[in-house]
C-alpha positions as CSV (number, residue, x, y, z in Angstrom):
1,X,1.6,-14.7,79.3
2,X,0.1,-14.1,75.8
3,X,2.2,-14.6,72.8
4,X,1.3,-10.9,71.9
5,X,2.1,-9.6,75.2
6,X,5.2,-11.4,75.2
7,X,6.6,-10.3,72.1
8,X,5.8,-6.4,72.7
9,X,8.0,-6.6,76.0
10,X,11.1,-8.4,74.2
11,X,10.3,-5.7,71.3
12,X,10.4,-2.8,74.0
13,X,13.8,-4.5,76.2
14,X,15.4,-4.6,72.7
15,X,14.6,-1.0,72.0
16,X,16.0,0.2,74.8
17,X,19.4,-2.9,74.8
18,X,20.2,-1.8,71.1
19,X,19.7,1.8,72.3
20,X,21.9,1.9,74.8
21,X,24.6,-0.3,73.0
22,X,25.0,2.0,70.3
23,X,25.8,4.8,72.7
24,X,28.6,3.1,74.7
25,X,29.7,0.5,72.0
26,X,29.2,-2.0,74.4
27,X,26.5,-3.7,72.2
28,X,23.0,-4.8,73.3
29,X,23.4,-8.3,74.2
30,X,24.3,-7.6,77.4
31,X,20.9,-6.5,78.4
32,X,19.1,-8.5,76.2
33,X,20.5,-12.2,77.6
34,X,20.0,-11.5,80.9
35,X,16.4,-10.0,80.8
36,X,15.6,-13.0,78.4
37,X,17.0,-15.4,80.8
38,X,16.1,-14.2,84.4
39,X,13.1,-11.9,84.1
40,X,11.1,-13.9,80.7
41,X,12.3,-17.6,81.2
42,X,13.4,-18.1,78.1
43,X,15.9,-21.2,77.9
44,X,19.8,-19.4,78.1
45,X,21.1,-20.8,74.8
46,X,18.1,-20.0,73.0
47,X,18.2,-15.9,74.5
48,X,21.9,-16.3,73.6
49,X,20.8,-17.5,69.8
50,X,18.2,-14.5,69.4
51,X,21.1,-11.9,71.3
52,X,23.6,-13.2,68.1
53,X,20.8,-11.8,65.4
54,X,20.2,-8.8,67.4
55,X,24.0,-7.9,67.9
56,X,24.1,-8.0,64.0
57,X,21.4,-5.9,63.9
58,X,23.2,-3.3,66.2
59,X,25.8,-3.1,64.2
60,X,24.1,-3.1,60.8
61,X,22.1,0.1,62.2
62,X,24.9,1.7,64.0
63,X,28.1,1.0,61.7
64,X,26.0,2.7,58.8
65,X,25.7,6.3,60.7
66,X,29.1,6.3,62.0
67,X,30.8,5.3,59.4
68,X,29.1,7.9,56.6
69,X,30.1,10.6,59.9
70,X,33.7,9.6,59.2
71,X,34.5,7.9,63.1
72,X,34.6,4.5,62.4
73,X,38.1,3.4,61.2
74,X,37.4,0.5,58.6
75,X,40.7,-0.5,58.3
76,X,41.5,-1.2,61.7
77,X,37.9,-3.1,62.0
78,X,38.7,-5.3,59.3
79,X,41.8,-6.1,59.7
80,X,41.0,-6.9,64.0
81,X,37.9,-8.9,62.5
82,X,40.6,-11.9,61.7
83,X,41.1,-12.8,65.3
84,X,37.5,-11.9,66.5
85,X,35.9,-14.0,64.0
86,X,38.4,-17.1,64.5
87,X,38.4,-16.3,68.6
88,X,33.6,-16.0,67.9
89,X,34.0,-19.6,65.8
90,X,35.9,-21.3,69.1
91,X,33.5,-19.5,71.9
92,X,30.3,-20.5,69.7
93,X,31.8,-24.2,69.5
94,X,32.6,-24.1,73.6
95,X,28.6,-23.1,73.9
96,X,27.2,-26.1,72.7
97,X,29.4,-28.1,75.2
98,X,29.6,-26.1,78.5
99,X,26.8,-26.6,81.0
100,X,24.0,-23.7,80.9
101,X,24.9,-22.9,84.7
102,X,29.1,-22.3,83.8
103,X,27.8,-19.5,81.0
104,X,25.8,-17.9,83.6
105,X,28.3,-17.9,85.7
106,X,31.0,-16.7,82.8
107,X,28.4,-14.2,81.9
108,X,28.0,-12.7,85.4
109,X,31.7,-12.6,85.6
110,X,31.9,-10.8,82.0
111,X,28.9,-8.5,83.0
112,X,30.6,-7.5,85.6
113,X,34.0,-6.2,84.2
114,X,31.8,-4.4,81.8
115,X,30.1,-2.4,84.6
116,X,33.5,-2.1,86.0
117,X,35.3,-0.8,82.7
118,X,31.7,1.3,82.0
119,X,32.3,3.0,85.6
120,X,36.3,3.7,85.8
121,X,36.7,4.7,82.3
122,X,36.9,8.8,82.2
123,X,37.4,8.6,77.9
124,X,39.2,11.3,76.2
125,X,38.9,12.2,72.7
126,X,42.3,13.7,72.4
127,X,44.3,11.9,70.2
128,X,47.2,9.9,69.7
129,X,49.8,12.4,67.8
130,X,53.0,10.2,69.2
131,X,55.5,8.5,66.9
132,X,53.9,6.3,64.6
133,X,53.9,2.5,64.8
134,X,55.7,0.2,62.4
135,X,52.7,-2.2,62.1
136,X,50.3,0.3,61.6
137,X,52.3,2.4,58.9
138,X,52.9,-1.5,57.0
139,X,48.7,-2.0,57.2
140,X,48.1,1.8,56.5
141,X,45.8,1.7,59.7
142,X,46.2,6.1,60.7
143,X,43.5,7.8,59.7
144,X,41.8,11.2,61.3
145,X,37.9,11.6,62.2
146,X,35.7,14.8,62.6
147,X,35.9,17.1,65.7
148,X,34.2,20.6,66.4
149,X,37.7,22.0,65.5
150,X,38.2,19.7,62.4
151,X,39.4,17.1,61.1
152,X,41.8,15.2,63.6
153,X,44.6,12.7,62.9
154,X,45.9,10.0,65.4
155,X,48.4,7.5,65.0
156,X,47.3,3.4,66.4
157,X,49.3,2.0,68.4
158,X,50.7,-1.6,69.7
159,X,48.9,-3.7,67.2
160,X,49.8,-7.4,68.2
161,X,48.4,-6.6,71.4
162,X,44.9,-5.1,70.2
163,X,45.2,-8.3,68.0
164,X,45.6,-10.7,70.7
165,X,42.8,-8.6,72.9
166,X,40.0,-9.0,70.0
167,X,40.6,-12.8,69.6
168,X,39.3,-12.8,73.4
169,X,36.6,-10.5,72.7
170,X,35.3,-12.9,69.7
171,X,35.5,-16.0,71.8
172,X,33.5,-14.3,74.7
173,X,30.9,-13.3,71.6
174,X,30.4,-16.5,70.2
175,X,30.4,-18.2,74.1
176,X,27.9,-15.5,75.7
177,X,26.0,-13.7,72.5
178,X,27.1,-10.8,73.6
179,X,29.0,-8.2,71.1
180,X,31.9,-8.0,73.6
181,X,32.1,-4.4,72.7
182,X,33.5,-3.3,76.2
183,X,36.9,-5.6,75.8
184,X,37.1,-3.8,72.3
185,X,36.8,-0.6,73.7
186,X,39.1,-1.1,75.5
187,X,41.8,-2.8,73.2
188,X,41.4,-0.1,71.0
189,X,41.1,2.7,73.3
190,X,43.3,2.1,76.4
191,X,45.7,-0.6,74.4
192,X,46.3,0.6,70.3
193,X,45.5,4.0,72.1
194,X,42.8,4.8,69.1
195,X,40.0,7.8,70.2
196,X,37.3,7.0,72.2
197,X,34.3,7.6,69.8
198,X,37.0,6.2,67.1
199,X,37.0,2.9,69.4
200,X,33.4,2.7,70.3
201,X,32.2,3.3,66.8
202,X,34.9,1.0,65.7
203,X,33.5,-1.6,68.0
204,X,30.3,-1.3,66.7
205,X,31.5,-2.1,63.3
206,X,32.8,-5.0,63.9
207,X,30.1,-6.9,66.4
208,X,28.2,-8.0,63.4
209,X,30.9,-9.6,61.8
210,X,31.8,-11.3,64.8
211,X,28.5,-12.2,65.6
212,X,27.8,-13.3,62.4
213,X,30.7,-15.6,62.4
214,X,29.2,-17.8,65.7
215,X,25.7,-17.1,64.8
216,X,25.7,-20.1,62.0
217,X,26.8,-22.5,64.5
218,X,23.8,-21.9,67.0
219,X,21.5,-21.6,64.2
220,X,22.6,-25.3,62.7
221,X,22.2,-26.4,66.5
222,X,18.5,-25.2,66.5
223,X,19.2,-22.4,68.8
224,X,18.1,-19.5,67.0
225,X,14.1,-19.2,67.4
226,X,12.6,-16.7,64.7
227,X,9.8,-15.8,66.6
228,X,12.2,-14.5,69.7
229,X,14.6,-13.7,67.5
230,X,12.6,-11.1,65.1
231,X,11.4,-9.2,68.0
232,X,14.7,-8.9,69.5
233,X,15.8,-8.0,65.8
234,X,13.7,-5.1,65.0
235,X,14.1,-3.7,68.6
236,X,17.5,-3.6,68.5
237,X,17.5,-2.4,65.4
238,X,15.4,0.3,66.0
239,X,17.2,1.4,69.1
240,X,21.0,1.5,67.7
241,X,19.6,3.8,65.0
242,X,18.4,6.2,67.6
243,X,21.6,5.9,69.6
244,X,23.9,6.6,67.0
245,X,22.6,9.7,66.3
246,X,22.6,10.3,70.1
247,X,26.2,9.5,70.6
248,X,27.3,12.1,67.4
249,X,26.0,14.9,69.4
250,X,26.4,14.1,73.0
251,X,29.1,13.0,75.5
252,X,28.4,9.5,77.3
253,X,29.8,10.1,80.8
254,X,26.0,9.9,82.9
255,X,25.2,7.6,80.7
256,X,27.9,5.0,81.4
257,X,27.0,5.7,85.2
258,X,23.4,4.6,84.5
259,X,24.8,1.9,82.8
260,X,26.9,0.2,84.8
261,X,25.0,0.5,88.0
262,X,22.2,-1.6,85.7
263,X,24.5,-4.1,84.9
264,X,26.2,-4.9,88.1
265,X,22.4,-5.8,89.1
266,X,22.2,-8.4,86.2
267,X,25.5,-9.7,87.0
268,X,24.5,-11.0,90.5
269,X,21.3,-12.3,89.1
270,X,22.9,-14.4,86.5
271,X,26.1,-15.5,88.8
272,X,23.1,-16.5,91.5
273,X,21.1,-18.2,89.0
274,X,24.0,-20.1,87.8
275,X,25.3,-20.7,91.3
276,X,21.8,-22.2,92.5
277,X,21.3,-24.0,89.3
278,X,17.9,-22.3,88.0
279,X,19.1,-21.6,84.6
């Protein structure tokens, strides 16, 4: 295939990963490793290297729109990106020690609890007007975003548990190059009980942080190409823009059908591939 060639289709995947990340907070890595891997050949660690910058990139693009909208909740990213850039540190230092055929595997198994959480989750943005939680009133983590009848407050809840959740999510980042964004949706949404479009723009806040955090390790290993990883970059980049402003005006249900069914393929490929020893 012809360097040219090659790079428009990463470019175009990217598009549509970062795309798609952006709208379900589940990041773009997801899409991007696998299609790297399986369907382009590129070496696992090296798609998981180029998946780190583009992750950043997702968030850079997204976190910017949401966050001048008023849904991301800054406070509660920042204080969460403690354990996810300690938990991104550990999973990036596991990387460079685990065989390239147990990270399939790992990521198959990951993939596939995405798809699953993608597919069961019916989100609500109603939220969380209970009795307010000591930790959160000590960190000063309430807040209230916009709805089409306002301004809305909400109350987080069960912090140590959201904290312990998001140390897991960084060291599945910095192990798979993948944002995690579906176990922080999830801590944030189903566990500190946080809106959904709070917790998915939330998550994409923080993926570049934790990204970041693992990203210099790969890069002083030699994993981080800049000829994969620039295409992946700007494609990514390109499509989280897009999807922001997508997910302000639109609700995600169809689209987290599409979703999943797509990544329940990828998962079989890569648990196959790692099975059977082709990557």
């Amino acid at each position: 295939m012809h360097i040219l060639e090659f790079t428009c289709i990463v470019g175009t995947v990217s598009f549509v990963a970062g795309l798609l990340g952006a709208m379900t907070g589940l990041g773009g890595g997801v899409i991007v490793v696998p299609v790297l891997a399986i369907m382009l050949g590129v070496d696992l660690r090296y798609a998981i290297g180029a998946s780190l910058v583009s992750v950043i990139a997702t968030s850079s693009g997204a976190a910017a729109a949401f966050v001048r909208e008023g849904y991301s909740n800054l406070r509660v990213g920042i204080f969460l990106e403690i354990a996810t850039s300690l938990g991104a540190v550990f999973g990036a230092f596991l990387a460079t020690r685990v065989p390239t055929a147990g990270i399939a595997i790992v990521f198959g198994v990951v993939l596939l609890y995405s798809s699953y959480s993608s597919l069961r989750q019916t989100p609500s943005d109603a939220a969380d007007t209970g009795k307010p939680d000591r930790w959160a009133g000590c960190l000063r983590l309430d807040s209230s975003y916009p709805t089409a009848h306002g301004m809305q407050t909400y109350h987080v809840q069960r912090i140590p548990l959201g904290f312990a959740l998001m140390a897991l999510a960084g060291t599945l980042s910095g192990l798979l190059g993948i944002g995690s964004g579906a176990l922080k949706v999830l801590a944030m949404d189903r566990g500190m009980r946080l809106p959904f479009k709070v917790s998915s723009t939330t998550s994409n806040f923080m993926i570049g942080v934790t990204a970041a955090a693992s990203a210099g390790i790969y890069l002083s290993r030699g994993y981080i190409d800049p000829g994969l990883a620039m295409p992946v970059m700007l494609g990514v980049l390109a499509g989280s823009l897009l999807g922001a402003r997508v997910l302000m005006r639109s609700g995600t249900r169809v689209l987290r059908l599409v979703f999943g069914a797509v990544i329940v393929v990828m998962a079989l490929e890569m648990i196959y591939n790692g099975v059977t020893g082709k990557l």
